[in-house]
C-alpha positions, -999 to +999 in steps of 0.1 A: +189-085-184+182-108-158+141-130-162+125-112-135+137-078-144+121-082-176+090-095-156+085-065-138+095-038-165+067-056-186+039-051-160+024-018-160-005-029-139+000+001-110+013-008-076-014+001-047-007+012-014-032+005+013-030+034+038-042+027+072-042+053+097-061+078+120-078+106+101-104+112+125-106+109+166-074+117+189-050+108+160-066+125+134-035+153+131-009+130+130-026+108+110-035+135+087+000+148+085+015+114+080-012+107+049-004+143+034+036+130+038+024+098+016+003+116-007+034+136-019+054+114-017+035+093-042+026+123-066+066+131-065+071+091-072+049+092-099+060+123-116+092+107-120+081+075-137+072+057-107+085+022-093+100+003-128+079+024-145+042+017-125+024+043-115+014+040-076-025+039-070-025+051-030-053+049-011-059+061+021-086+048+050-099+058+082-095+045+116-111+063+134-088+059+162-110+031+171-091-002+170-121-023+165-125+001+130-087-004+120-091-043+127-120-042+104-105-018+076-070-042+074-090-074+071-109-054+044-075-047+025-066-083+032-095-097+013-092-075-012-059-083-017-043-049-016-017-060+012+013-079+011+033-092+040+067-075+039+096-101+024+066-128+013+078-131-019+114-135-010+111-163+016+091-180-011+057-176+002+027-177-017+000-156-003-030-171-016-019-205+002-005-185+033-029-157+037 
């Protein structure tokens, strides 16, 4: 088995998704219906062992429908560092020096 595949089987810390959408205001029923798609999606994900065997922690946030709010709620995920850019690991990135 290849080094990283062991890596990754090892690691059981659980992999979090940072939901950011409109749950209140003009978008709320889209939003709503697009979080209750994720939700199940993740309880169906997890009941079958999950992503090389880690759970997924999902948490969603509110909008609003105000963009100032979902500027504010990203760079709060950001900080936290509960989001990764898409493909930063594969282009050799590190995000703690590229932020």
């Amino acid at each position: 088995m290849p080094r990283w595949s062991q890596r990754r089987t090892r690691s059981k810390v659980p992999v979090l998704i940072y939901g950011i959408m409109e749950l209140s205001g003009t978008g709320a029923t889209p939003g709503t219906n697009f979080d209750n798609g994720v939700k199940l999606a993740v309880k169906e994900i997890n009941a079958a062992g999950g992503i090389l065997g880690r759970k997924i922690d999902y948490v969603s946030t509110d909008t609003q429908t105000q963009p100032g709010v979902a500027k504010a709620v990203a760079q709060k995920a950001i900080d936290q560092r509960r989001v990764r850019r898409p493909g930063s690991r594969a282009l050799g990135l590190d995000d703690r020096q590229h932020g």
